[in-house]
MOPAC internal coordinates of N, CA, C and O (Angstrom, degrees):
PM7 1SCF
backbone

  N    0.0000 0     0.00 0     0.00 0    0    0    0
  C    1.4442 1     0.00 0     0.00 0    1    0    0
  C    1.5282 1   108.69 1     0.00 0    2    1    0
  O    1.2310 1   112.58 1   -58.83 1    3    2    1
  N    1.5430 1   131.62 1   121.17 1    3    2    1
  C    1.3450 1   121.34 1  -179.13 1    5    3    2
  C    1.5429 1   104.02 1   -96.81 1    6    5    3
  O    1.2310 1   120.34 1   -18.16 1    7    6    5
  N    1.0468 1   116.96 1   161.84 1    7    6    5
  C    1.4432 1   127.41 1  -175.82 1    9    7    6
  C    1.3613 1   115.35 1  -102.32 1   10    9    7
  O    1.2310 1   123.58 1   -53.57 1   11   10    9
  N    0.9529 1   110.74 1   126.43 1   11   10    9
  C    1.6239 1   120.85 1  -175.36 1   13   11   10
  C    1.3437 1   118.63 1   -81.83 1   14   13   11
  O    1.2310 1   114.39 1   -57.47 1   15   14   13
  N    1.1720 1   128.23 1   122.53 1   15   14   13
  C    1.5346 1   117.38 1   176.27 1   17   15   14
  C    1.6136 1   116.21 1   -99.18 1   18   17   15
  O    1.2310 1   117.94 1   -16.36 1   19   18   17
  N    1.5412 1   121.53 1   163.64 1   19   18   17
  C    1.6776 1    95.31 1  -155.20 1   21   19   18
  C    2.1050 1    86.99 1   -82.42 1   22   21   19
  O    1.2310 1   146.04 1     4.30 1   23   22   21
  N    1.3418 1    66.97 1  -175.70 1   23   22   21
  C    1.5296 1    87.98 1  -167.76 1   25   23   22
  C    1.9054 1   103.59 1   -78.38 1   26   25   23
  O    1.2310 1   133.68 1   -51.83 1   27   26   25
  N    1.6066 1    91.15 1   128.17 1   27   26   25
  C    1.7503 1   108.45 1  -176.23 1   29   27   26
  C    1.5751 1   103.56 1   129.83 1   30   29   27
  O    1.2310 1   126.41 1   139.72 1   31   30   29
  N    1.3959 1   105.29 1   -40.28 1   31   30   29
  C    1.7513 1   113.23 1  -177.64 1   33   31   30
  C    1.1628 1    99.86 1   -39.82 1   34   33   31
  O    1.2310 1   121.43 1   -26.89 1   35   34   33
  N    1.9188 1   114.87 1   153.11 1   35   34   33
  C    1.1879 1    93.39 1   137.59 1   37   35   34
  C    2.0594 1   105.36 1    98.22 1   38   37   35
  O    1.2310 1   126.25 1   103.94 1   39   38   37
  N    1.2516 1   105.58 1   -76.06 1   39   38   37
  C    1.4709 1   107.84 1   177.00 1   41   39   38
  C    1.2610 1   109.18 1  -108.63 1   42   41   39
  O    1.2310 1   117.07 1   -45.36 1   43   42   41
  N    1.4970 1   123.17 1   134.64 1   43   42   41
  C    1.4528 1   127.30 1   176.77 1   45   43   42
  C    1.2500 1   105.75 1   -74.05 1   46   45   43
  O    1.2310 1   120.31 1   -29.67 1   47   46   45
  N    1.6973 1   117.01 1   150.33 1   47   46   45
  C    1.5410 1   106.47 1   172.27 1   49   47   46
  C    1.6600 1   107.19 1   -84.80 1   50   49   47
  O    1.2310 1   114.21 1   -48.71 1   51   50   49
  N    1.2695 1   128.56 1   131.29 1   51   50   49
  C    0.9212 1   113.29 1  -171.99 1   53   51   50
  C    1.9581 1   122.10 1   -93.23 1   54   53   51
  O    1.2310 1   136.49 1  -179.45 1   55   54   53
  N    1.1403 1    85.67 1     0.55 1   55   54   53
  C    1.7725 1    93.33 1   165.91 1   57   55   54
  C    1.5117 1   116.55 1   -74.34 1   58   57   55
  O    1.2310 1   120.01 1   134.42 1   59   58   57
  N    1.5064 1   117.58 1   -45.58 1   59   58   57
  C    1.0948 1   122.86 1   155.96 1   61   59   58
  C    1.9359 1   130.43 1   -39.88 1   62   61   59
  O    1.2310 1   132.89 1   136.91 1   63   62   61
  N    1.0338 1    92.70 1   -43.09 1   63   62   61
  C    1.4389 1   123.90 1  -149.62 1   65   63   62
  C    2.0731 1    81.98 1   -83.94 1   66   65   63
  O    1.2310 1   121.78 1   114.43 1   67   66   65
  N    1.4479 1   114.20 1   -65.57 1   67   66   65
  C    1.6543 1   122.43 1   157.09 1   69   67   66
  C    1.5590 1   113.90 1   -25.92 1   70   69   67
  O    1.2310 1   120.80 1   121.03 1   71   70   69
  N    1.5897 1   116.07 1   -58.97 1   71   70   69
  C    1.0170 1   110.30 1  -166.28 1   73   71   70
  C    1.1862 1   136.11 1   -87.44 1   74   73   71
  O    1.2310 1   127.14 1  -179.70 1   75   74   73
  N    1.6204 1   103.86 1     0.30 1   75   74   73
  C    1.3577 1   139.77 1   173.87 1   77   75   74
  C    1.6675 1   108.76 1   -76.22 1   78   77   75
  O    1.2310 1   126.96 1   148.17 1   79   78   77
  N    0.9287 1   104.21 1   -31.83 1   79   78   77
  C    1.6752 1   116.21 1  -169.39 1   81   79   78
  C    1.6627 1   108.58 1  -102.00 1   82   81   79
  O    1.2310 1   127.10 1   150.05 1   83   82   81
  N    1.4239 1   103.94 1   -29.95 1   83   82   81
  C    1.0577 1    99.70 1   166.50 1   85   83   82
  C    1.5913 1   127.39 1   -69.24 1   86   85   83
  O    1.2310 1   127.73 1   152.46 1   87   86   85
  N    1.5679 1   102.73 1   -27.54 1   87   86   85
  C    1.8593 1   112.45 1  -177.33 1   89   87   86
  C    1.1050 1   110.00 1   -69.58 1   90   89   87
  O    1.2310 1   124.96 1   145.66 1   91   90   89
  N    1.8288 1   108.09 1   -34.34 1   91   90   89
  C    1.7929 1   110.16 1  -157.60 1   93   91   90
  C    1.7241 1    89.95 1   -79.00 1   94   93   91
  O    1.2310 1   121.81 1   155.38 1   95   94   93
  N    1.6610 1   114.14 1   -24.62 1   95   94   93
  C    1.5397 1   112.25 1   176.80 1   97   95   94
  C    1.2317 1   111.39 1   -51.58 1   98   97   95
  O    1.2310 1   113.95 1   123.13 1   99   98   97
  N    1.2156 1   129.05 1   -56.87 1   99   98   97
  C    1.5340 1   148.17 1  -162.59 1  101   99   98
  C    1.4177 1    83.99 1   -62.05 1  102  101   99
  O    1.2310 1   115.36 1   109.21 1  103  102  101
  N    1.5826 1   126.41 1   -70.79 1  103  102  101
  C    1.5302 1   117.38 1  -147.21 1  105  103  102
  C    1.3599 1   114.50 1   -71.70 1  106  105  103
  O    1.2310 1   121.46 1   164.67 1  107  106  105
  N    1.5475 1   114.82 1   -15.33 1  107  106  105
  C    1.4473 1   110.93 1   174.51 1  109  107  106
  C    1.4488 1   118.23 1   -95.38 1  110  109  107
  O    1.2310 1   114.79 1   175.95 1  111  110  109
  N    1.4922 1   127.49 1    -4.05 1  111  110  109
  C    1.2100 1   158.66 1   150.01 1  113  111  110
  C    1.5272 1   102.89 1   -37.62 1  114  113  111
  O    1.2310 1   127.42 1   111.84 1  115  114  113
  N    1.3414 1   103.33 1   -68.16 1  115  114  113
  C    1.9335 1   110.99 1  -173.11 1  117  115  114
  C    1.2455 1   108.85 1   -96.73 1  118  117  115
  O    1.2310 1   116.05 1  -178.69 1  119  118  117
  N    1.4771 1   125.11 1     1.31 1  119  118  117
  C    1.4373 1   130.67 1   170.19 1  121  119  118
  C    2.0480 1    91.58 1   -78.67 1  122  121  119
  O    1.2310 1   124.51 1   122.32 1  123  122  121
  N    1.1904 1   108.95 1   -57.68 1  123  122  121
  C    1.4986 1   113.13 1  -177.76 1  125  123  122
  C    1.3653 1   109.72 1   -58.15 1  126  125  123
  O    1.2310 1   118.87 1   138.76 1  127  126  125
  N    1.0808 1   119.75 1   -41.24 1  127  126  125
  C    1.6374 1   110.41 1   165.16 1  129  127  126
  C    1.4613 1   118.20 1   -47.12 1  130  129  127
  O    1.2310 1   120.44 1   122.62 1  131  130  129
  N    1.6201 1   116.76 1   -57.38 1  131  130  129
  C    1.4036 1    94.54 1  -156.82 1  133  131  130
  C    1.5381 1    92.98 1   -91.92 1  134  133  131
  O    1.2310 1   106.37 1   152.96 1  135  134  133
  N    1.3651 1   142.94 1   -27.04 1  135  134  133
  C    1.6907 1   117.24 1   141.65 1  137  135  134
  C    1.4170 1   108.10 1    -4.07 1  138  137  135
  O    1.2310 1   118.91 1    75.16 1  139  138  137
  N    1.3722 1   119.69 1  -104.84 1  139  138  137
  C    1.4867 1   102.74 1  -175.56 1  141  139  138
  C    1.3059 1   138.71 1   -39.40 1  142  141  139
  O    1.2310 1   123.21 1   145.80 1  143  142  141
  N    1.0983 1   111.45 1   -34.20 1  143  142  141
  C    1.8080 1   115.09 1   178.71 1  145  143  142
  C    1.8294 1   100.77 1   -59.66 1  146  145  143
  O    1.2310 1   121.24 1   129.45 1  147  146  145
  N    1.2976 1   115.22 1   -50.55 1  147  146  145
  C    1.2927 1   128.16 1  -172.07 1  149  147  146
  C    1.4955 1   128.38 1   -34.43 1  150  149  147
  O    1.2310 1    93.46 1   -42.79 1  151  150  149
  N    1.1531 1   163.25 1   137.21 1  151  150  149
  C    1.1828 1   137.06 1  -142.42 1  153  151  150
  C    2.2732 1   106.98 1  -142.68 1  154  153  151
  O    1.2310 1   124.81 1   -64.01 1  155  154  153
  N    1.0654 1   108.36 1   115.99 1  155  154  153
  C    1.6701 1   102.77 1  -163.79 1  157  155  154
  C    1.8177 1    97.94 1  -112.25 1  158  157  155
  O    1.2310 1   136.06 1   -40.95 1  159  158  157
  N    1.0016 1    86.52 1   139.05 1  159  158  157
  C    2.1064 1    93.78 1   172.80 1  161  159  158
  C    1.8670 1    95.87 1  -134.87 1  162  161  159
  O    1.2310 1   132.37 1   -51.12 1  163  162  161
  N    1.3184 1    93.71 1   128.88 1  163  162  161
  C    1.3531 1   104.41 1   141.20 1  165  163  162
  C    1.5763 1   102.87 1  -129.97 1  166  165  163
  O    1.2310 1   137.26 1    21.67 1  167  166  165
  N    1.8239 1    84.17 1  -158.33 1  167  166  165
  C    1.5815 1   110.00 1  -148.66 1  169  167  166
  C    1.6790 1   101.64 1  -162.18 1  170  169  167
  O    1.2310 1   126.55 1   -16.65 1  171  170  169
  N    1.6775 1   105.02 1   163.35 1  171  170  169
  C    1.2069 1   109.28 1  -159.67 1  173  171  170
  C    1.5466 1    76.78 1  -140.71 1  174  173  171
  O    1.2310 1   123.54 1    -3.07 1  175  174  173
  N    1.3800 1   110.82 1   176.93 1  175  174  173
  C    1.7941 1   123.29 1  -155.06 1  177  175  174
  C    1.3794 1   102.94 1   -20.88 1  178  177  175
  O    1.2310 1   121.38 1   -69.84 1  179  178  177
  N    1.4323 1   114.96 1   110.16 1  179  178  177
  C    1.1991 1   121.82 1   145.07 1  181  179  178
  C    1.7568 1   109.96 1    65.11 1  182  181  179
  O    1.2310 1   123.67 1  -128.98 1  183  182  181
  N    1.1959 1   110.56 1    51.02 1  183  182  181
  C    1.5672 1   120.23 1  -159.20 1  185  183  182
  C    1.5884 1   119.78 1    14.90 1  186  185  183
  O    1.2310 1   124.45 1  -115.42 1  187  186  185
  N    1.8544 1   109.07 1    64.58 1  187  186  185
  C    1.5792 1   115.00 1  -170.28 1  189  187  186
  C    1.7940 1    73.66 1   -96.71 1  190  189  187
  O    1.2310 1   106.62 1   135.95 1  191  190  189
  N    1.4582 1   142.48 1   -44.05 1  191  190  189
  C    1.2486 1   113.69 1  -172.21 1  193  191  190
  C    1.9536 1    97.77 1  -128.53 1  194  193  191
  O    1.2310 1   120.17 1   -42.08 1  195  194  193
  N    1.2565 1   117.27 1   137.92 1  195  194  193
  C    1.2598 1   109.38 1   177.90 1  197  195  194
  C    1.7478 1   103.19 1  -148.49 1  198  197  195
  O    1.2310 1   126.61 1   -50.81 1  199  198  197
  N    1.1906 1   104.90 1   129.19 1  199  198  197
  C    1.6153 1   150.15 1   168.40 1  201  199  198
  C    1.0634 1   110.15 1   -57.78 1  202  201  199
  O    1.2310 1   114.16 1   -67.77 1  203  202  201
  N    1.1916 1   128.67 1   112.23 1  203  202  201
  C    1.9633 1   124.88 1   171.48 1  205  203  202
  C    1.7423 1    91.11 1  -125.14 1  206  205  203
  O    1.2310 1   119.76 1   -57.83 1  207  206  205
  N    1.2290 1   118.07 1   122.17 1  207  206  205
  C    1.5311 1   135.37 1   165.87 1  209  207  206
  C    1.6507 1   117.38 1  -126.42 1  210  209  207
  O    1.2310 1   132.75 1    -7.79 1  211  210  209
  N    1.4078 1    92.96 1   172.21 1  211  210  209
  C    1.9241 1    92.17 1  -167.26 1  213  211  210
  C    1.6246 1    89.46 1  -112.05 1  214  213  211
  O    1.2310 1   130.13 1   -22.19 1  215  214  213
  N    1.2613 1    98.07 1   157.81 1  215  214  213
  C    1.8778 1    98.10 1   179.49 1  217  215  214
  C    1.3734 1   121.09 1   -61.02 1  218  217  215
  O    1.2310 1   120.32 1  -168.88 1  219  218  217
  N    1.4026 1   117.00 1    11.12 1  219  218  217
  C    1.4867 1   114.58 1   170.78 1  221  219  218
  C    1.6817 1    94.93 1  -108.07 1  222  221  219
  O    1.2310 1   124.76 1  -129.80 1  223  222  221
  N    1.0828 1   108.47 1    50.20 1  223  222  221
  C    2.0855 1   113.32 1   179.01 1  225  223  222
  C    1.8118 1   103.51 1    31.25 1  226  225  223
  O    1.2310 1   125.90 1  -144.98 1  227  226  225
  N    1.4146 1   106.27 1    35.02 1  227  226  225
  C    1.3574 1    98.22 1   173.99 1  229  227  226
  C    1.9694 1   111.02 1  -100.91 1  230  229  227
  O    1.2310 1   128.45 1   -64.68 1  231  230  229
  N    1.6125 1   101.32 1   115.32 1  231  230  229
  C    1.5772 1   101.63 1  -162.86 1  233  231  230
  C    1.4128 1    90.70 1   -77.74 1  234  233  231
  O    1.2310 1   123.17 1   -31.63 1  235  234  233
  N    1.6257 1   111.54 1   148.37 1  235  234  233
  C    1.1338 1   133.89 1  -175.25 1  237  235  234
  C    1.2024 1   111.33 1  -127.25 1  238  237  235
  O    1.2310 1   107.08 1  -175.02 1  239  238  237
  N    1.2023 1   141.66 1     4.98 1  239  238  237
  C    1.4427 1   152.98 1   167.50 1  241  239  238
  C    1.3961 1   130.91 1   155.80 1  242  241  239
  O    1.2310 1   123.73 1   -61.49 1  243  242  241
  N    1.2512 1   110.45 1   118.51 1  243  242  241
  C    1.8550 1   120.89 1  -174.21 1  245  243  242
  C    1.8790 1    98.55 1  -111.53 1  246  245  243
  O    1.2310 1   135.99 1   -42.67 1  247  246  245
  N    1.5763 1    86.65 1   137.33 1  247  246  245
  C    1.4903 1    97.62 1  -165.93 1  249  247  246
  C    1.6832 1    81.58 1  -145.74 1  250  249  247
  O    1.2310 1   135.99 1   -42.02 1  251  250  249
  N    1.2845 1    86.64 1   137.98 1  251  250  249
  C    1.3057 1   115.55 1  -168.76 1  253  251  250
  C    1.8906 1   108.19 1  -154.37 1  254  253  251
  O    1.2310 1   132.25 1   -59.27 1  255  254  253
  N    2.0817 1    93.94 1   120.73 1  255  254  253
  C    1.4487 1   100.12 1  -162.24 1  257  255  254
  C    1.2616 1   111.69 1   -77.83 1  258  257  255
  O    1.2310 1   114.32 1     5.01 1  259  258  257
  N    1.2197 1   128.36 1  -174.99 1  259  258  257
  C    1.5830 1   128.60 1  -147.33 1  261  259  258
  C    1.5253 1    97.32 1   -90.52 1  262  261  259
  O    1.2310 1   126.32 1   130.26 1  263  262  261
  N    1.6698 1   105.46 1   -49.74 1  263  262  261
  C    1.8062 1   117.23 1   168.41 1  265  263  262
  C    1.4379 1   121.50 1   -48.31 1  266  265  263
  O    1.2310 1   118.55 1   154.72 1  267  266  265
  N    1.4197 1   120.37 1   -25.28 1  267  266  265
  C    1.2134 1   111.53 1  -171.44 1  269  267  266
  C    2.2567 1   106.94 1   -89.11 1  270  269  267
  O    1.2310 1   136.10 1   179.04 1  271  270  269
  N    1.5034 1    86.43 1    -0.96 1  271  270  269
  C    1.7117 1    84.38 1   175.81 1  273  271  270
  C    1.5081 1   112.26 1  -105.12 1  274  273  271
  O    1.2310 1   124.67 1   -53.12 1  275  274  273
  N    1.3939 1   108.64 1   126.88 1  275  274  273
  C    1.3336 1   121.19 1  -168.71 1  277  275  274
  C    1.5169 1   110.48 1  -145.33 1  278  277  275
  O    1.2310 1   116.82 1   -97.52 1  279  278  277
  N    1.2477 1   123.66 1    82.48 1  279  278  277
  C    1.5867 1   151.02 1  -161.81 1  281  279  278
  C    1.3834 1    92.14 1   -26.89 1  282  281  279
  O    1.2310 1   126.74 1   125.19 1  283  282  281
  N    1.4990 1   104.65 1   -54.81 1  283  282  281
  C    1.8166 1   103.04 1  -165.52 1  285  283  282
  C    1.2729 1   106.46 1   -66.49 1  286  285  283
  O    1.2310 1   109.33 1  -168.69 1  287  286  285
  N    1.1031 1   137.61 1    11.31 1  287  286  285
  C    1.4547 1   119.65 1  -148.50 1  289  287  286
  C    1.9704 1    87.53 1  -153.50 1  290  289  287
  O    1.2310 1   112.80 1  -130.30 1  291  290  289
  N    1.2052 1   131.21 1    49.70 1  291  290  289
  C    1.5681 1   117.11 1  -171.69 1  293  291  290
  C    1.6545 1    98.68 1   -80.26 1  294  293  291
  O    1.2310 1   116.12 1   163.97 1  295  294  293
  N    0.8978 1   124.98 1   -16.03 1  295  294  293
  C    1.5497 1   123.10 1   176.02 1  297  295  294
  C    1.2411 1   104.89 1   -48.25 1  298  297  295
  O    1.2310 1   112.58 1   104.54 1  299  298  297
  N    1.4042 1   131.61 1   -75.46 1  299  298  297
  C    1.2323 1   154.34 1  -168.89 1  301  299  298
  C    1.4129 1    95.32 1   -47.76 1  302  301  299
  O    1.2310 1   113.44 1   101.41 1  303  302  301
  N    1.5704 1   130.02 1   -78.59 1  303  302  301
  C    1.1265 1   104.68 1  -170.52 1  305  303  302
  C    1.8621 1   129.92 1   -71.90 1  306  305  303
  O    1.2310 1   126.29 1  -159.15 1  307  306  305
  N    1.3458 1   105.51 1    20.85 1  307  306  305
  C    1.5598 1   123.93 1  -174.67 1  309  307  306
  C    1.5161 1    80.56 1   -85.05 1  310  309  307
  O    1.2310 1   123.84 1   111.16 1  311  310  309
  N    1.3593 1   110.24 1   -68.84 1  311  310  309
  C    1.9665 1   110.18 1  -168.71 1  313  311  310
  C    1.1559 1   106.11 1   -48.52 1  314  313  311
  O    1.2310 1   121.52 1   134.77 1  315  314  313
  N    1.5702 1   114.70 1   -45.23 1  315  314  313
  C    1.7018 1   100.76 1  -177.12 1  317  315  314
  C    1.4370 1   106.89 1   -55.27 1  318  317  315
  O    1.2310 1   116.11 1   109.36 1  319  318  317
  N    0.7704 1   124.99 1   -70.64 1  319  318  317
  C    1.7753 1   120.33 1  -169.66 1  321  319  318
  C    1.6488 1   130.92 1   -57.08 1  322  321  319
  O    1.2310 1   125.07 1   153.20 1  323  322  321
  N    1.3352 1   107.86 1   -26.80 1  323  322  321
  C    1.4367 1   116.16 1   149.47 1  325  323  322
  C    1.8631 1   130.81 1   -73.26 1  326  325  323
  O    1.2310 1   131.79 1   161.54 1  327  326  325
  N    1.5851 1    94.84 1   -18.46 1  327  326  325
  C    1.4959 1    92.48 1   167.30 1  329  327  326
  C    1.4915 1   108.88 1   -94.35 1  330  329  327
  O    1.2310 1   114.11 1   159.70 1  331  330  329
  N    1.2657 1   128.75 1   -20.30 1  331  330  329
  C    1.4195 1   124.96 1   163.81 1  333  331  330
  C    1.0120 1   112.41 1   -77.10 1  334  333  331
  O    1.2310 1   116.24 1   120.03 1  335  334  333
  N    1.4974 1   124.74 1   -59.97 1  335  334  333
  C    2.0096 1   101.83 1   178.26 1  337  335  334
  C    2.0617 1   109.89 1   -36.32 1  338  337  335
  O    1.2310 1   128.25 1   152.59 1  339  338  337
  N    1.4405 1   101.72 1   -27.41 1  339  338  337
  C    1.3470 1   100.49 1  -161.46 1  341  339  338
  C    1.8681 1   107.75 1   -84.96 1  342  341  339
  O    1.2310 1   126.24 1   161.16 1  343  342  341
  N    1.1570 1   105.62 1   -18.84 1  343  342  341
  C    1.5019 1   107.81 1   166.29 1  345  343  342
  C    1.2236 1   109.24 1   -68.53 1  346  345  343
  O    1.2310 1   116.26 1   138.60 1  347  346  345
  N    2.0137 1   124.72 1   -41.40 1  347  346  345
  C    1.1953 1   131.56 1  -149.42 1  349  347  346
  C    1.8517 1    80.17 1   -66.42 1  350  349  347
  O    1.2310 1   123.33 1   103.30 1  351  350  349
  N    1.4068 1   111.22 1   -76.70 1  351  350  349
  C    1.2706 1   134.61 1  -163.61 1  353  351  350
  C    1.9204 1    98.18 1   -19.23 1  354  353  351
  O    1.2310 1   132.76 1    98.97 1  355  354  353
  N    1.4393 1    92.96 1   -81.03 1  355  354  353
  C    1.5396 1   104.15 1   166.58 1  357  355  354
  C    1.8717 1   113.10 1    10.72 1  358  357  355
  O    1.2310 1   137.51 1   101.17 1  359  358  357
  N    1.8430 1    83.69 1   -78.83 1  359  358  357
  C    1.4855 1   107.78 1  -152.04 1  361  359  358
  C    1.6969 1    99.85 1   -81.16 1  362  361  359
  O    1.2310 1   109.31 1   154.92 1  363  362  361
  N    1.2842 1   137.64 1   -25.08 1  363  362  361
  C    1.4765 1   123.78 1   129.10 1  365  363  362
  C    1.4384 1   129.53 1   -28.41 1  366  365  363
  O    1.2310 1   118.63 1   119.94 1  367  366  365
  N    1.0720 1   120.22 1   -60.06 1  367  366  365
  C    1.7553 1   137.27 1   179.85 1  369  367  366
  C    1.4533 1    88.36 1   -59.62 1  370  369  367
  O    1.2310 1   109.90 1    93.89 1  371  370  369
  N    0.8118 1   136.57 1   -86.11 1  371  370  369
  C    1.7199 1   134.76 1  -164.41 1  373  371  370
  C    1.3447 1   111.58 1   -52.87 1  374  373  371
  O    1.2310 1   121.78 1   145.40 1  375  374  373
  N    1.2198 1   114.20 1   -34.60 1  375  374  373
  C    1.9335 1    86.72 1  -177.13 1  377  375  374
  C    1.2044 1    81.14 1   -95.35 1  378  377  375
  O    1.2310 1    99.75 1   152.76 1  379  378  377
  N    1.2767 1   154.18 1   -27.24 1  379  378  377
  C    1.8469 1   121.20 1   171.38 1  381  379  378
  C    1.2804 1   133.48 1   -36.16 1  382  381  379
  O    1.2310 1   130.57 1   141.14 1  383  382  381
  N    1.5825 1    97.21 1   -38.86 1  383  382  381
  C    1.6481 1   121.00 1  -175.83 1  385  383  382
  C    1.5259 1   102.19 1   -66.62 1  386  385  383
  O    1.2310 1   132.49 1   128.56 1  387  386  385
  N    1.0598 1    93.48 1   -51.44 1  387  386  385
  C    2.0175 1   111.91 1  -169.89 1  389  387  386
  C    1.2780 1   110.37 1   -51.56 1  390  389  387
  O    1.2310 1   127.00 1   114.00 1  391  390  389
  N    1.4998 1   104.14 1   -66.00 1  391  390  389
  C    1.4290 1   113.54 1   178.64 1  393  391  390
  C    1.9950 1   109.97 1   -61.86 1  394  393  391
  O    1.2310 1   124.63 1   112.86 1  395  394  393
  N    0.9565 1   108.71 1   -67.14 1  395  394  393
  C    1.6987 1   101.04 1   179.62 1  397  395  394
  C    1.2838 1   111.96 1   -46.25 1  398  397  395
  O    1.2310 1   106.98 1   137.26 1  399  398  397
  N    1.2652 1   141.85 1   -42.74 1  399  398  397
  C    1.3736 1   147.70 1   175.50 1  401  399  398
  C    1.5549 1    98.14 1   -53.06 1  402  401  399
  O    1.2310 1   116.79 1   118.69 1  403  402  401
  N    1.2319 1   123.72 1   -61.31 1  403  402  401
  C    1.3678 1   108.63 1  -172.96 1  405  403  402
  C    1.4864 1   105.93 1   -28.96 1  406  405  403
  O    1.2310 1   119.87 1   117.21 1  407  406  405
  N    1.8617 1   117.85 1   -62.79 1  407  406  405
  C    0.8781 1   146.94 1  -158.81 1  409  407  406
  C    1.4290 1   117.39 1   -40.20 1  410  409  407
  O    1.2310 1   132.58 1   119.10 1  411  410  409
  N    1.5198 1    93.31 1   -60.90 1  411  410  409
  C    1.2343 1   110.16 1   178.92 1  413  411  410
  C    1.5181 1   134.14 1   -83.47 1  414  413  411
  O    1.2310 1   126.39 1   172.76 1  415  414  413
  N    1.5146 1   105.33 1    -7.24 1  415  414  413
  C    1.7190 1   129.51 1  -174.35 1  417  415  414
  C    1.5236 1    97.90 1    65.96 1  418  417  415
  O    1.2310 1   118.74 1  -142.17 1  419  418  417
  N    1.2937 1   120.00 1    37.83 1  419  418  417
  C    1.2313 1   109.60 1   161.66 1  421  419  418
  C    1.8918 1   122.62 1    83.66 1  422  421  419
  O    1.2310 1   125.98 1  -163.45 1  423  422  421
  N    1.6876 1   106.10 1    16.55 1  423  422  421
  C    1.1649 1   109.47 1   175.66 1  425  423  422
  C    1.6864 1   112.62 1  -102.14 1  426  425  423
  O    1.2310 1   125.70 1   -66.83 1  427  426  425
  N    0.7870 1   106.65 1   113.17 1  427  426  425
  C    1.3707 1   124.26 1   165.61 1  429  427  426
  C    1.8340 1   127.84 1   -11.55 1  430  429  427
  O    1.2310 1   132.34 1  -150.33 1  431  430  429
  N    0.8629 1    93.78 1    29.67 1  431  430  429
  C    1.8867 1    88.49 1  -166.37 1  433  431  430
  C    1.2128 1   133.93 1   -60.49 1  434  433  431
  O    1.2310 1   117.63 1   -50.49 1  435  434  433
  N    1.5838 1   122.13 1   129.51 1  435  434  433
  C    1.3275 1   111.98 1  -168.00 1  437  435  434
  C    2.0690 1   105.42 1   -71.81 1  438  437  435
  O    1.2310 1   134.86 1   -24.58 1  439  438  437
  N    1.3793 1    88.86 1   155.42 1  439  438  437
  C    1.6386 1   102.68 1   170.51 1  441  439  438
  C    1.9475 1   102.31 1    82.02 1  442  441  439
  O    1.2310 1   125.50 1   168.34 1  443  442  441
  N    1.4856 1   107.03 1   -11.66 1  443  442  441
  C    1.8151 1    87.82 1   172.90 1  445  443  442
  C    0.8733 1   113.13 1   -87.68 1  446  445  443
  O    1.2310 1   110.75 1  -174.33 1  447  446  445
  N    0.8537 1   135.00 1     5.67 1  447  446  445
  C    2.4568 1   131.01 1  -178.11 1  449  447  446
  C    1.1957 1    80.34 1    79.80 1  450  449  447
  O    1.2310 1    95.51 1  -116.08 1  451  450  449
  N    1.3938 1   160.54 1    63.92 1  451  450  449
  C    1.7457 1   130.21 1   117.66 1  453  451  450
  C    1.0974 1   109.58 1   -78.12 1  454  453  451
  O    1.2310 1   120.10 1   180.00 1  455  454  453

């Protein structure tokens, strides 16, 4: 005698299953929007140079204080500004992760930038 299971067991509906993927599409769609709109600054010693970029790594202004320029010394303020774009960068990369992960419960998906 085989046992019947009720009807739905067993097979996913797959319209459901479409439209499910389609919402989380949409919500990570306008989650990636305002990522970009969003706006991140760091800074390197003691905000002597600081980086403000938009979540598409587009820099929008580097300001760099008058003390931290010292002719003899252009090395130093080269690191400052490459370690602050590199904080800025950072702090883009992390709330992308953060925020899409919510999204995604933490699965890995190819093609979203996590």
């Amino acid at each position: 005698m085989k046992a019947r299971m009720p009807g739905g067991y067993g097979r996913p509906d797959m319209n459901a299953l479409l439209r499910q993927a389609q919402k989380m599409q949409d919500e990570m769609k306008a989650k990636q929007a305002e990522l970009e709109a969003a706006e991140y600054t760091g800074s390197a010693s003691g905000e002597m140079v600081t980086v403000r970029m938009n979540g598409k790594h587009e820099v929008l202004s580097v300001t760099i204080k008058p003390e931290a320029v010292d002719p003899d010394d252009i090395e130093m303020l080269e690191d400052l500004v490459a370690a602050a774009f590199n904080a800025t960068v950072k702090q883009v990369d992390d709330a992308a992760s953060a925020e899409m992960g919510k999204l995604t419960g933490g699965m890995n998906l190819p093609g979203m930038g996590l």
